[in-house]
MILUM-981412 format. One record per residue (C-alpha): chain; x, y, z; residue in three letters. Coordinates in pm, whole numbers. Layout:
N
NODE  tiro       X       Y       Z  drendo
NODE     A       X       Y       Z     ALA
...
***
This chain:
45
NODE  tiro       X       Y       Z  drendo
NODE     A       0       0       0     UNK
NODE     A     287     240      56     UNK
NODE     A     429     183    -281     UNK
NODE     A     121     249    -450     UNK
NODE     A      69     572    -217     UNK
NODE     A     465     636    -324     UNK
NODE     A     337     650    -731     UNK
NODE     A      31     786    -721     UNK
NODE     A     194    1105    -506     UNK
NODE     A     275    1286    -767     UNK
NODE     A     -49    1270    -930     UNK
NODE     A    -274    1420    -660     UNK
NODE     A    -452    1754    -724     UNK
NODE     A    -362    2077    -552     UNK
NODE     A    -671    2120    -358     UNK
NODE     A    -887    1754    -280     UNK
NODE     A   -1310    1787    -178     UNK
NODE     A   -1281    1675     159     UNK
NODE     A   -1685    1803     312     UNK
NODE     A   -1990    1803      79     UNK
NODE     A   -2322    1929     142     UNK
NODE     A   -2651    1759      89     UNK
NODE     A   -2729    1867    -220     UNK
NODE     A   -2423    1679    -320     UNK
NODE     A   -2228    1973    -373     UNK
NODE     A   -1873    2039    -271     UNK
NODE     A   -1843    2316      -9     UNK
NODE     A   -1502    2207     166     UNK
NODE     A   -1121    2141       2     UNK
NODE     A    -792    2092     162     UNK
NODE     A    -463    2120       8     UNK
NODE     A    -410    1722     -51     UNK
NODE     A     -20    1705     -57     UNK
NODE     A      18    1857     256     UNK
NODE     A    -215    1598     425     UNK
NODE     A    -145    1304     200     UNK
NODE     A      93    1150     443     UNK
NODE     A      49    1026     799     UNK
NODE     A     287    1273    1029     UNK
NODE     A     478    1250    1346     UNK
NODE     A     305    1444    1606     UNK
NODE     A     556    1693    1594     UNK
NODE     A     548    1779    1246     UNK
NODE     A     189    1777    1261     UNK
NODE     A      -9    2117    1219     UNK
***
């Protein structure tokens, strides 16, 4: 699972829908590289 997580890195999109609403609409992003990896606590934000 880390390998594949390894390739497809590079591939995510700048901003990822992470909340939507119940219309089905999107109405929350976060910047998916700088959450795409598990962090130590102390790195974490």
């Amino acid at each position: 699972m880390l390998l594949l997580g390894g390739i497809l890195y590079p591939a995510l999109p700048e901003q990822m829908a992470v909340h939507w609403n119940a219309s089905d609409e999107t109405d929350g992003t976060a910047a998916s590289r700088s959450r795409s990896w598990p962090c130590r606590r102390s790195s974490c934000s």
